[in-house]
N, C-alpha and C positions, 0 to 999 in steps of 0.2 A: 680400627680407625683412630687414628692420635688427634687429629685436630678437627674441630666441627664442620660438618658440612654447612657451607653458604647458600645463598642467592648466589654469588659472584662465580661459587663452584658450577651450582648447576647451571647457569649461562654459557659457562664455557662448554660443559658440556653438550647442553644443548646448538652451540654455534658449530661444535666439530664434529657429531654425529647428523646432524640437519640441517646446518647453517640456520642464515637468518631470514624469514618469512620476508618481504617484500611490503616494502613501507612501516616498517614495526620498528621502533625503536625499544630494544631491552635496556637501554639505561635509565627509562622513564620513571617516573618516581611512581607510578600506578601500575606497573608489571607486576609485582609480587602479587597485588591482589585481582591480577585479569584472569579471567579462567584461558586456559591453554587454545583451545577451540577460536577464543578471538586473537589469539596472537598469531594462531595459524598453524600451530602444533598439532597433527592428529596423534590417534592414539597409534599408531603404528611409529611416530616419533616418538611417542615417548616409554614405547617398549624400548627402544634401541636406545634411550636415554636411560631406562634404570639398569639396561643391561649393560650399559658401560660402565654407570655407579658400580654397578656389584664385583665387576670384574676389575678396575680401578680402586676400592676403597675395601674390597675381599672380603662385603657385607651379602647376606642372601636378602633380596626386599619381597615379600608376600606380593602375588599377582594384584590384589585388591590395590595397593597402594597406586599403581598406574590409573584403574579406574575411579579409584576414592578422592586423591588427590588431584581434584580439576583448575588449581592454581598453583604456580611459581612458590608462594610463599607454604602452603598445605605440602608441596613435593617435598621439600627441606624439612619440614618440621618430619614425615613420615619417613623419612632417610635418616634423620636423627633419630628418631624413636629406634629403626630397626639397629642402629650401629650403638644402641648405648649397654 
Protein backbone atom coordinates (compact mmCIF):
# COMPACT_ATOMS: atom_id res chain seq x y z
CA UNK A 1 0.00 0.00 0.00
CA UNK A 2 1.78 3.34 -1.22
CA UNK A 3 -0.49 5.84 0.08
CA UNK A 4 -2.27 5.85 3.76
CA UNK A 5 -5.24 4.65 4.50
CA UNK A 6 -8.00 7.35 5.45
CA UNK A 7 -11.32 8.13 7.04
CA UNK A 8 -12.35 9.23 3.43
CA UNK A 9 -10.94 5.67 2.23
CA UNK A 10 -12.78 3.75 4.61
CA UNK A 11 -16.20 5.72 3.90
CA UNK A 12 -16.13 4.77 0.68
CA UNK A 13 -15.59 1.67 1.29
CA UNK A 14 -17.92 1.30 3.75
CA UNK A 15 -20.91 3.25 1.35
CA UNK A 16 -20.11 0.54 -1.68
CA UNK A 17 -19.95 -2.67 0.37
CA UNK A 18 -23.21 -1.51 2.74
CA UNK A 19 -24.25 1.73 1.62
CA UNK A 20 -25.28 4.18 4.03
CA UNK A 21 -27.48 3.44 7.21
CA UNK A 22 -30.58 5.55 7.22
CA UNK A 23 -30.55 8.91 8.83
CA UNK A 24 -26.62 8.88 9.39
CA UNK A 25 -24.60 11.43 8.13
CA UNK A 26 -20.68 10.07 7.53
CA UNK A 27 -19.52 13.47 6.96
CA UNK A 28 -20.27 14.46 10.45
CA UNK A 29 -17.39 15.85 12.36
CA UNK A 30 -18.14 13.09 15.30
CA UNK A 31 -18.21 9.78 13.01
CA UNK A 32 -14.58 8.89 13.45
CA UNK A 33 -15.12 8.68 17.03
CA UNK A 34 -18.86 6.95 16.94
CA UNK A 35 -18.61 3.37 17.66
CA UNK A 36 -19.85 1.47 14.38
CA UNK A 37 -22.97 -0.21 16.26
CA UNK A 38 -24.46 3.40 16.43
CA UNK A 39 -24.02 4.35 13.00
CA UNK A 40 -25.53 1.22 12.08
CA UNK A 41 -22.79 -0.89 10.77
CA UNK A 42 -22.92 -4.60 12.07
CA UNK A 43 -20.33 -6.70 12.35
CA UNK A 44 -21.15 -8.63 9.38
CA UNK A 45 -20.61 -5.16 7.48
CA UNK A 46 -17.68 -4.65 8.66
CA UNK A 47 -16.29 -8.14 7.76
CA UNK A 48 -17.18 -7.31 4.20
CA UNK A 49 -15.48 -3.95 4.84
CA UNK A 50 -12.08 -5.31 5.87
CA UNK A 51 -12.48 -7.84 3.25
CA UNK A 52 -12.56 -5.48 0.63
CA UNK A 53 -9.60 -3.35 2.37
CA UNK A 54 -7.58 -6.53 2.01
CA UNK A 55 -8.47 -7.42 -1.43
CA UNK A 56 -8.19 -3.63 -2.63
CA UNK A 57 -5.02 -2.50 -0.72
CA UNK A 58 -3.43 -6.47 -1.04
CA UNK A 59 -3.01 -6.12 2.90
CA UNK A 60 -3.90 -9.49 5.18
CA UNK A 61 -5.93 -7.49 8.39
CA UNK A 62 -5.99 -10.08 11.67
CA UNK A 63 -9.82 -11.14 12.51
CA UNK A 64 -9.33 -9.25 15.88
CA UNK A 65 -9.06 -5.92 14.03
CA UNK A 66 -13.08 -6.20 12.86
CA UNK A 67 -13.79 -6.84 16.60
CA UNK A 68 -11.22 -4.51 18.38
CA UNK A 69 -11.80 -1.77 16.15
CA UNK A 70 -15.43 -0.52 17.20
CA UNK A 71 -14.92 3.13 15.63
CA UNK A 72 -14.27 4.86 12.15
CA UNK A 73 -11.18 6.34 13.47
CA UNK A 74 -9.58 2.77 15.54
CA UNK A 75 -10.52 1.00 11.96
CA UNK A 76 -7.80 3.21 10.01
CA UNK A 77 -5.39 3.52 12.60
CA UNK A 78 -5.56 -0.76 12.61
CA UNK A 79 -5.41 -0.90 8.59
CA UNK A 80 -2.40 1.34 9.01
CA UNK A 81 -0.81 -0.51 11.60
CA UNK A 82 -1.31 -3.95 9.44
CA UNK A 83 -0.18 -2.19 5.96
CA UNK A 84 3.01 -0.48 7.50
Amino acid sequence: MTAPFTLDDLKRVLLEGSGAPEGVDLDAADVPDTEFEQLGYDSLALLETASRIEREYGIELDESVVGDATTPRAFVAAVAAHAA
